[in-house]
N, C-alpha and C positions, 0 to 999 in steps of 0.2 A: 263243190269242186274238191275233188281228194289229189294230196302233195301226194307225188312218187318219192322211192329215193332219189332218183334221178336230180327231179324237182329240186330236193335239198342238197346235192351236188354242186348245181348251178348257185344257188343261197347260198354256200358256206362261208365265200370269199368275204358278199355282203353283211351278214349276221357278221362272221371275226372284223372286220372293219366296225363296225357298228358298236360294237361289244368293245374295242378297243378304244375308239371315239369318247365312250362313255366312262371308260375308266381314267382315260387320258381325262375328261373333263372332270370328274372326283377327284383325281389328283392337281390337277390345278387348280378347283378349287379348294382340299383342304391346305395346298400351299401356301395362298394368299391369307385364308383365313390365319395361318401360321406365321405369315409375314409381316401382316397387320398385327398379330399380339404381340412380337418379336418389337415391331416400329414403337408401338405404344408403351412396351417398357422399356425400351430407349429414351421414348420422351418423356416418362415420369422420372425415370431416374434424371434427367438433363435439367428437368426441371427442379427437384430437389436440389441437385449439386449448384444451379445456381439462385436459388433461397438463401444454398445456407453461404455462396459464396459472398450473397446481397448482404448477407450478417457479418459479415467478418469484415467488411467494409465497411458499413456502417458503426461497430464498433471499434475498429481504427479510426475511423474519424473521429469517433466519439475520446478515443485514445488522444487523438492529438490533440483535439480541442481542449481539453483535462488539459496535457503536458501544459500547453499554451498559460493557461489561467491560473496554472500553480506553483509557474516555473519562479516567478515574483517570489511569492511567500516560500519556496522552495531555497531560492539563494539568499532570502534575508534570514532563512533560518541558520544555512550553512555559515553566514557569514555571522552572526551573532553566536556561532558555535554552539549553538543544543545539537544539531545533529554532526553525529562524528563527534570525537577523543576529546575529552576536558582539556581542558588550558589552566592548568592549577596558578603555572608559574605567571602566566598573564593576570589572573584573579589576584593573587597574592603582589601582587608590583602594585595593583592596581590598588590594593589595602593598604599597604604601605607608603603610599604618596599621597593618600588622602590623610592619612596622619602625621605625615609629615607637616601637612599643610594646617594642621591645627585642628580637624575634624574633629578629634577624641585625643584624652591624653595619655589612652596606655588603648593597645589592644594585643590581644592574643585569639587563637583558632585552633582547634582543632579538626580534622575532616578526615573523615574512616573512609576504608576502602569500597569503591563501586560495591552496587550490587543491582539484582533487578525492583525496580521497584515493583510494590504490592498494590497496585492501585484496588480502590475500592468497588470500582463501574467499571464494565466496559469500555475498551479507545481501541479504535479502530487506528493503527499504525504503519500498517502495509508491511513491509519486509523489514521493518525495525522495531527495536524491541527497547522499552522505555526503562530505562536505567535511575540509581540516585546515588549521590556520595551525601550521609548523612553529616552535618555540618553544623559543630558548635563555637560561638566568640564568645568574647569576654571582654568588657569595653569599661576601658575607667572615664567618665561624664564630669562636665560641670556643671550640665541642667539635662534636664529631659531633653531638649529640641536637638542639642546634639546627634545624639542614637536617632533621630528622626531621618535627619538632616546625612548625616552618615550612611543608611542605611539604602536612601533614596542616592545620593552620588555614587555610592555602589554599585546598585542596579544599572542605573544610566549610565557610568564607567567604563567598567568590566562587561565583560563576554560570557554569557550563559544565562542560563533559566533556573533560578532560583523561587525557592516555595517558602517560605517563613512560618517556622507553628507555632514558635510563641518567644514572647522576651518576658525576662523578671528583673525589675530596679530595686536593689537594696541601696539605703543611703550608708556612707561611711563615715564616721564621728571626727576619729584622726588622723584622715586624710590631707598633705597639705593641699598637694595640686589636684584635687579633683572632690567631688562630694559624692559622687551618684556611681555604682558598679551595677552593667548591665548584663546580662544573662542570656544570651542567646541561641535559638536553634533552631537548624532548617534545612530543607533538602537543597541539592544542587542537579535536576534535571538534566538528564539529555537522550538522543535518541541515537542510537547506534545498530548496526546489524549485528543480530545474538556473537557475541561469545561466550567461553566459561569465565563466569565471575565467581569467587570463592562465596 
C-alpha cells in the first residue's frame, strides 16, 4: 500500500499529538528524575544538619555534666582563693596571730610582685593562666618543730596555694630568746584570667 499526500493530510493531526505525547513524556520524565535528585539532596543535607545537631547536644550534655562534677572543686578552689586576686593582707593577719600565739619568736617575709609562673610540664588551665608571688620568711626558732609546726598552721590557716622549695636552719650562739634562725622560700600559687604582670 502506497501513502498519498492526501494520506499524510489525514495523519498530521495524529503523528503531532503523538510527537507531542512523547515529548510531553521526556519531559516528565527528566522532571521527576530532577525532582528526585533535588528530594535526595534535601535529605542528605537534613540529615547532616541533624548529626551535627545530634553533636552539639550531646556535647552540651557532656558540658553540663563536667559543670555538675566540678562545680564542688570549682567553689572550694574559689573559696580557698587560688583562683582569683591574692589576699596578701588575709595571709599576713594570718602570720601574725600565729606568732602572736607563740608559734615562732621573730618572723619576717618578704613577697615580690606576681608574675606568670614557668611551669616546667604541661597544665591544662582552661581560660586561666597560673601565676606566683615568689615568697621569702625568716623565722627566729627554739627547736626545729616549731618551723614545722608553723608552717603546717599556715597552710591550714590562711587562704591560698602555697609551694615551699626549700628552708635553711642556722643555729645562733648569742641569741637570748631563740637558738634556731630559719630561712625560708616559696611560691604563692594562683589561677587568675591573663593580665599584664610586669
Amino acid at each position: 500500500m502506497k501513502l498519498t499526500s492526501q494520506d499524510f493530510r489525514v495523519m498530521r493531526a495524529s503523528l503531532l499529538a503523538g510527537v507531542m505525547a512523547v515529548s510531553v513524556s521526556v519531559a516528565l520524565i527528566w522532571l521527576s528524575l530532577w525532582y528526585e535528585q533535588r528530594v535526595s539532596t534535601m535529605e542528605h543535607v537534613a540529615q547532616s544538619q541533624l548529626a551535627l545537631a545530634r553533636q552539639q547536644l550531646t556535647s552540651a550534655q557532656q558540658d553540663a555534666l563536667n559543670m555538675q562534677a566540678y562545680l564542688v572543686e570549682y567553689a572550694q578552689l574559689t573559696q580557698g582563693r587560688i583562683i582569683g586576686e591574692e589576699q596578701r593582707v588575709d595571709w599576713l593577719e594570718t602570720a601574725a596571730a600565729l606568732q602572736q600565739q607563740a608559734w615562732v619568736a621573730d618572723f619576717h617575709y618578704r613577697m615580690d610582685p606576681q608574675q606568670r609562673y614557668p611551669s616546667p610540664f604541661s597544665v591544662e588551665t582552661g581560660h586561666f593562666v597560673l601565676y606566683r608571688s615568689p615568697m621569702k620568711l625568716e623565722l627566729s626558732l627554739q627547736h626545729e618543730q616549731q618551723l614545722v609546726h608553723f608552717l603546717k598552721a599556715l597552710t591550714e590557716q590562711s587562704t591560698g596555694w602555697f609551694q615551699l622549695t626549700g628552708c635553711t636552719l642556722q643555729r645562733i650562739s648569742d641569741a637570748e630568746d631563740s637558738l634556731l634562725s630559719a630561712h625560708c622560700q616559696g611560691d604563692w600559687i594562683t589561677l587568675n584570667v591573663p593580665q599584664e604582670v610586669p
